[in-house]
C-alpha positions in Angstrom: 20.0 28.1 -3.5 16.8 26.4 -4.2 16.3 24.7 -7.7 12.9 24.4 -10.0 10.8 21.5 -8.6 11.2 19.8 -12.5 15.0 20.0 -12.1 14.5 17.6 -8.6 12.5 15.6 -10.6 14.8 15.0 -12.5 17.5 14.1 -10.0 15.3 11.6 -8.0 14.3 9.9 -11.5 18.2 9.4 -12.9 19.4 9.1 -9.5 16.9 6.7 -8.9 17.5 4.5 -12.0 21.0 4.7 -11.2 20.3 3.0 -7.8 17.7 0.8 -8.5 20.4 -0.8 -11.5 23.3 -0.8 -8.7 20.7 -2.6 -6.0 20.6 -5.3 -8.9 24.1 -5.9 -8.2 23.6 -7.5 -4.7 20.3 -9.1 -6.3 17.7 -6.3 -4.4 14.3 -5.7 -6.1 14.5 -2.3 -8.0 12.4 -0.8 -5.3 14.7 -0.7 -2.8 17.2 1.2 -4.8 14.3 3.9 -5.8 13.6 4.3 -1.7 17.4 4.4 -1.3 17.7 7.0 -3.8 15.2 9.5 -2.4 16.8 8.7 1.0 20.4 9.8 0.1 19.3 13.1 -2.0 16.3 14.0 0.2 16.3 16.5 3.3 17.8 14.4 6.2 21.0 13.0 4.0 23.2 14.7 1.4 20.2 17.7 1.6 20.3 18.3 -2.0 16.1 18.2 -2.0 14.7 20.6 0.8 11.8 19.8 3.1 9.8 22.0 1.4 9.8 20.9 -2.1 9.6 16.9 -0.6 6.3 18.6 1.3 4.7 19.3 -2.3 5.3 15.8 -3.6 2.2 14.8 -2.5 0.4 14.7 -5.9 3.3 11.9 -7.0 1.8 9.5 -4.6 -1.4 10.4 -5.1 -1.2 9.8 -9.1 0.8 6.5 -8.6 -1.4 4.9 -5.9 -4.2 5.2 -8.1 -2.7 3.5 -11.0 -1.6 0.9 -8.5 -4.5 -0.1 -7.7 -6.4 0.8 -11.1 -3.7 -2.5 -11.8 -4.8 -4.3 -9.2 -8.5 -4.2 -9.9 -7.9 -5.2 -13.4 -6.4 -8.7 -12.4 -10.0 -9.4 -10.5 -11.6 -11.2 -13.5 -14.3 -13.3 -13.2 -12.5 -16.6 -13.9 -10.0 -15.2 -11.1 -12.6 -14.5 -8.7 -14.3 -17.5 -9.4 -10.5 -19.4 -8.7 -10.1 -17.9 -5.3 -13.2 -17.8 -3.6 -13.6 -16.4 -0.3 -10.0 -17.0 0.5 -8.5 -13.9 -0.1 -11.2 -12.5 1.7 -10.8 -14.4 4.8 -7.1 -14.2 5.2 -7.6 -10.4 4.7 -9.6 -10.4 7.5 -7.4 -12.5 10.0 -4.4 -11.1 8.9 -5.2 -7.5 9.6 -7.0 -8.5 12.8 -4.4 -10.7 14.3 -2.0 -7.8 13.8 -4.5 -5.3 15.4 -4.5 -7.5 18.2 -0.8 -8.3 18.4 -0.3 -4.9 18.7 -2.5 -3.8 21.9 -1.7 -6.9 23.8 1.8 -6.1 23.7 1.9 -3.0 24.3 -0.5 -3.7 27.1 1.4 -6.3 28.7 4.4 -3.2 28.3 2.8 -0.7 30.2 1.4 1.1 27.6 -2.0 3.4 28.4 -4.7 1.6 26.5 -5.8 4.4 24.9 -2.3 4.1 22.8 -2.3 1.0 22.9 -6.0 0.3 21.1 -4.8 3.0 18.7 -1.4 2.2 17.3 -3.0 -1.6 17.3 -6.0 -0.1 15.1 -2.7 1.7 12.3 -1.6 -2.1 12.4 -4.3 -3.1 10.8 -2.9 -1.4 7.2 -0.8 -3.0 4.7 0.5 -0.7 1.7 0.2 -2.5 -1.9 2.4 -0.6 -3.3 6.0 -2.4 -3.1 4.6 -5.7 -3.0 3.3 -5.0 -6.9 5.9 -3.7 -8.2 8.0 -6.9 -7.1 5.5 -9.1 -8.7 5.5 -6.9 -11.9 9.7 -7.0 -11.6 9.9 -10.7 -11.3 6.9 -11.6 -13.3 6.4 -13.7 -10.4 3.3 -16.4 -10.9 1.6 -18.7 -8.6 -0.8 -19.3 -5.8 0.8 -16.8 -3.5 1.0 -14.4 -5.9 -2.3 -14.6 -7.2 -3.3 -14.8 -3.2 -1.0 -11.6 -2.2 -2.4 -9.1 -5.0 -6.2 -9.9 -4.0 -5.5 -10.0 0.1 -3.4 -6.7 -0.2 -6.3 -5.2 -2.1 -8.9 -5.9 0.6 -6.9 -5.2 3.0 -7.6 -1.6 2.7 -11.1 -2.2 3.1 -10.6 -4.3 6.3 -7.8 -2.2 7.5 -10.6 1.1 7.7 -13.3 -0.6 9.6 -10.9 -2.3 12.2 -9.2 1.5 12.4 -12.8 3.1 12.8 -14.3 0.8 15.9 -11.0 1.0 17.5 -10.9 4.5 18.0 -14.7 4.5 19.0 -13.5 2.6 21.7 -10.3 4.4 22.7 -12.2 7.6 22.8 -14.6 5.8 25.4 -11.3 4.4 27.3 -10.1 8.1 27.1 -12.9 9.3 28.8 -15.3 10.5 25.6 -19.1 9.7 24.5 -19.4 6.8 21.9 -21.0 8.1 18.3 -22.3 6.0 16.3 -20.9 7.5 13.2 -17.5 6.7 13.9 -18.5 3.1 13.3 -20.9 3.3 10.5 -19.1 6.2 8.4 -16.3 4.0 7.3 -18.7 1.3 5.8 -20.8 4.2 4.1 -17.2 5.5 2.7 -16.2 2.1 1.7 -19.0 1.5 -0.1 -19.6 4.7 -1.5 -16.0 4.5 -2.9 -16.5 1.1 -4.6 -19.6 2.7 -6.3 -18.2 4.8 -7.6 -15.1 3.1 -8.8 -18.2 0.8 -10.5 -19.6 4.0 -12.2 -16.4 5.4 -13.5 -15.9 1.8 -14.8 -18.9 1.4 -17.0 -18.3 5.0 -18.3 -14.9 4.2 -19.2 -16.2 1.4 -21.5 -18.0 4.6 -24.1 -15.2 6.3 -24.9 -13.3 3.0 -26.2 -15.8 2.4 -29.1 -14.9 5.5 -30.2 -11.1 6.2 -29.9 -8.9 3.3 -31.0 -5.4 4.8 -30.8 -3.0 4.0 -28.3 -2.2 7.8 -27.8 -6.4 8.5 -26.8 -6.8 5.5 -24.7 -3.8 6.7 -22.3 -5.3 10.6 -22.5 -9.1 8.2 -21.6 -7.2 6.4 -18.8 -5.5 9.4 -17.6 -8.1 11.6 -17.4 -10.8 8.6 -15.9 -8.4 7.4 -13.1 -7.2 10.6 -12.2 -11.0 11.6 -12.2 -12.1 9.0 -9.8 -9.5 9.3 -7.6 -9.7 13.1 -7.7 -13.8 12.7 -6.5 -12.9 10.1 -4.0 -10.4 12.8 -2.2 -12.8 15.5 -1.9 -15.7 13.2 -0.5 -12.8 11.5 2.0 -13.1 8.6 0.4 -10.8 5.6 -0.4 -9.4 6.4 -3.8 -7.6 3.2 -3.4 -10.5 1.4 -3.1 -12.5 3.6 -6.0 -9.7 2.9 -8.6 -9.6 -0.5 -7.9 -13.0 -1.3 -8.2 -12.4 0.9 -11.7 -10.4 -1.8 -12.6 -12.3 -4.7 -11.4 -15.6 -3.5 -13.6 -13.9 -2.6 -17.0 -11.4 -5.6 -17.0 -15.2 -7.8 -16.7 -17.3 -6.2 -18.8 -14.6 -4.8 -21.8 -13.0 -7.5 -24.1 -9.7 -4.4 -24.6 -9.1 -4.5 -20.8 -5.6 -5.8 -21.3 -4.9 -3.2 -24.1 -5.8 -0.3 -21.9 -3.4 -2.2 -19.1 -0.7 -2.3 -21.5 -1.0 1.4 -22.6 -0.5 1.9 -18.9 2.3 0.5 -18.7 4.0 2.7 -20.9 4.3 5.7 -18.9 3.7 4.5 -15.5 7.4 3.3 -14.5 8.3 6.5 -14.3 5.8 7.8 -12.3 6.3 4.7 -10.0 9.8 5.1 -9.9 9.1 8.7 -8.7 6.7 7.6 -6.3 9.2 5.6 -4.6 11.7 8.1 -4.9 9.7 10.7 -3.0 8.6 8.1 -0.1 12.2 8.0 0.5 13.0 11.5 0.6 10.1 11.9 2.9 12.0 9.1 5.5 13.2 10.8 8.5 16.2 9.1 9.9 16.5 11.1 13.1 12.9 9.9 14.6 14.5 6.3 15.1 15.5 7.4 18.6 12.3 8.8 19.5 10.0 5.8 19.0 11.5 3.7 22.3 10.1 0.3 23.5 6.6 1.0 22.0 7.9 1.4 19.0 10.2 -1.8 18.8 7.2 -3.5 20.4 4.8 -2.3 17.5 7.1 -3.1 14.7 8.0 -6.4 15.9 4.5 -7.5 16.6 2.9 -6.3 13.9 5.1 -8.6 11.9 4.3 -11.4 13.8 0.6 -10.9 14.0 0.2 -10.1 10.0 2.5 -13.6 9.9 0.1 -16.0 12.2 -3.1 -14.3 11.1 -2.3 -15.2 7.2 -0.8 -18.8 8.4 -3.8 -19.6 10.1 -6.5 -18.0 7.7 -5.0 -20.3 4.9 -5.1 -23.1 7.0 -8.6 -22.8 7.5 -9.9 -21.9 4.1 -7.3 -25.2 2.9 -5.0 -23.2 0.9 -2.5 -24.8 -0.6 1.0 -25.3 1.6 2.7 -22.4 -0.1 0.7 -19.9 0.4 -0.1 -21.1 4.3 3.8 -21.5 4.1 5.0 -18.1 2.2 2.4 -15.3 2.3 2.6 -14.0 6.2 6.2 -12.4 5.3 5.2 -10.6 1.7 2.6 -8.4 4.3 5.5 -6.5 5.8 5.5 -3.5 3.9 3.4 -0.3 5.3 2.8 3.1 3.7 0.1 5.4 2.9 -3.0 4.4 4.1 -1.0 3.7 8.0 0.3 7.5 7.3 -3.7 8.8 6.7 -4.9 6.7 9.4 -1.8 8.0 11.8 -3.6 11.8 10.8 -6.8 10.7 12.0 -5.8 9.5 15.0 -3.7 12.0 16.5 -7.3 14.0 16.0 -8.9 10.9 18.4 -5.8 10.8 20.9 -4.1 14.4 20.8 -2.5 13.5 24.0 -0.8 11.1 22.5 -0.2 12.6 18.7 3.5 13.3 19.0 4.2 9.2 19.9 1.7 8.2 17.7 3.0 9.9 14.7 6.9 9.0 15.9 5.9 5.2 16.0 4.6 4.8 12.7 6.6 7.2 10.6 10.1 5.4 11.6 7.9 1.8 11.2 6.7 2.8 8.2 10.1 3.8 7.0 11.4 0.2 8.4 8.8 -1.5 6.7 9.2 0.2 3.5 13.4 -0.2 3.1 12.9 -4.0 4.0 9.7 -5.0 2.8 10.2 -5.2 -1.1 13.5 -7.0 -0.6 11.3 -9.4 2.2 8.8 -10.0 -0.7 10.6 -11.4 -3.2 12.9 -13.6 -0.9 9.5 -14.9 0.3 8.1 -15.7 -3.4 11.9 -16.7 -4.4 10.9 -19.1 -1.6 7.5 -20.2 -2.6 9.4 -20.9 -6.1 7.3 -18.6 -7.9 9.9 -16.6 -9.1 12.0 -18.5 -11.6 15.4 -18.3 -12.1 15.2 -16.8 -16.4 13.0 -14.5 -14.9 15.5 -13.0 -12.3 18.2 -13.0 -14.5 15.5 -10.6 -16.9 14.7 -8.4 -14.0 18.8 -8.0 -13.6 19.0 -6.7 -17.0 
């Protein structure tokens, strides 16, 4: 017998509370006991959650990535920005590419058909913010390659889309198809066109603060103004990642109550979060490990090491400090929603090849996702940016 949808809710967010407290016990970021949670009660476990209802949890992520990155944007202050430079920007850029690259050599030197190869190279490319954050937020973890990770995981997106978008202009000319032009130049015109009107939504959020000064409004205003941009962004196939976090970016530098409205926030988003993560593992599909073969171990393994050397050496050129050259390659592992859209889009460039495609990342992402929060915070545990009080808080 099928249950109401709000009674599963309800199971994945105590069950999930329950696990992220017992994953505590063996020192593992609360993350990894909300993924664990939606694992054991979702479809391919105990079965208590059907397919179909997991299907429909698509809203959760939707909801929660753009406050994700809403929080993101609002850490880009001037005096941050000012701080960092182009550093951020240009390990963004290596990391992603070295991992694109990684990727298709590999699975060139494998055998692989170039066509696959340029394409499952081009889903490297993407790095999910998700997990990472909600480590940092766990830990209150503070220092150079924290402040580093938030801003290069941010970009990422951006870098992540172009990279994707030439790639499969050329893997449609490998596969025997005409170049366009558009496939090129439409992901810049989405980009910006997303961070516009991130910018817009921004300065209009600013109006309705002079005029409603209780913490009850300003969560109805965030609500309803993140939810909004996001919502546009999705029906012009935009990144609503990149629209909410530019949102954040323009209120937190031109609005003195920036930090209020963060902390109002934070009052109801752990529970969405926690739901978030809950559903994303309830969506992981055990029984596809078998499928994915030596392309897949090839992908997973070289994506790791390609996002690794790319930050390494994109720190070392920009003269960041030893840490972050040291410590921030690792905390890149994870890999989520944005690899899952792209994976859509190019199963449409490649159909030949949409069934391996889709195999290949699904069981990475679901790899990545189970190991990279608990990867994250040994790495900043490492850097020594996570102090001892303040994971003997984060066990409480």
């Amino acid at each position: 017998m099928q249950l109401n949808t709000l009674i599963y809710l309800g199971i994945l967010l105590m069950g999930g509370l329950l696990c992220g407290r017992l994953v505590k016990l063996i020192k593992l970021p609360n993350v990894t006991g909300y993924l664990l949670a939606g694992l054991l009660f979702g479809p391919y476990v105990l079965k208590i959650i059907p397919q179909n209802v997991v299907d429909d949890f698509g809203l959760i992520s939707d909801m929660a990535l753009s406050f994700i990155a809403f929080t993101i944007g609002c850490g880009f202050k001037r005096s941050y920005l000012k701080k960092v430079g182009m550093t951020p920007v240009v390990i963004a850029i290596f990391e992603s590419l070295f991992a694109v690259f990684a990727v298709q050599g590999a699975l060139l030197l494998c055998g692989a058909d170039r066509q696959l190869a340029i394409i499952l190279g081009a889903i490297a490319a993407a790095t999910a913010p998700a997990a990472t954050l909600m480590v940092i937020k766990q830990y209150n973890a503070k220092g150079p390659v924290t402040d580093t990770l938030v801003s290069v995981v941010a970009l990422d997106d951006a870098v992540a889309l172009i990279a994707f978008s030439i790639c499969v202009a050329v893997a449609s000319v490998v596969g025997g198809g005409a170049f366009e032009a558009k496939t090129i130049y439409m992901p810049v015109i989405q980009i910006v066109g997303a961070l516009l009107l991130g910018a817009v939504f921004g300065v209009i959020f600013k109006i309705p603060l002079r005029f409603f000064k209780k913490a009850s409004n300003r969560q109805i205003i965030t609500v309803g103004l993140v939810f909004g941009c996001a919502g546009v962004c999705s029906m012009l196939g935009w990144s609503s990642l990149l629209a909410c976090m530019a949102l954040g970016m323009v209120l937190t530098n031109i609005s003195s109550e920036a930090d209020s409205i963060l902390s109002v926030a934070d009052s109801f988003t752990p529970a969405l979060f926690l739901l978030f993560f809950a559903t994303s593992g309830a969506a992981l599909n055990l029984s596809i490990i078998p499928q994915i073969g030596v392309i897949g171990v090839v992908y997973i393994i070289t994506r790791v090491a390609g996002k690794m050397f790319g930050a390494w050496f994109g720190a070392k050129i920009m003269k960041a400090p030893k840490t972050v050259q040291r410590f921030l390659g690792p905390a890149l592992v994870p890999q989520a929603g944005v690899a899952i859209g792209l994976t859509i889009a190019a199963q449409a460039a490649a159909p030949a090849y949409a069934d391996q495609i889709r195999a290949v990342v699904l069981c990475a992402t679901m790899i990545y996702e189970l190991t990279g929060p608990v990867i994250t915070k040994l790495t900043l545990t490492g850097a020594g940016e996570i102090e001892k009080k303040e994971k003997a808080k984060a066990a409480k």
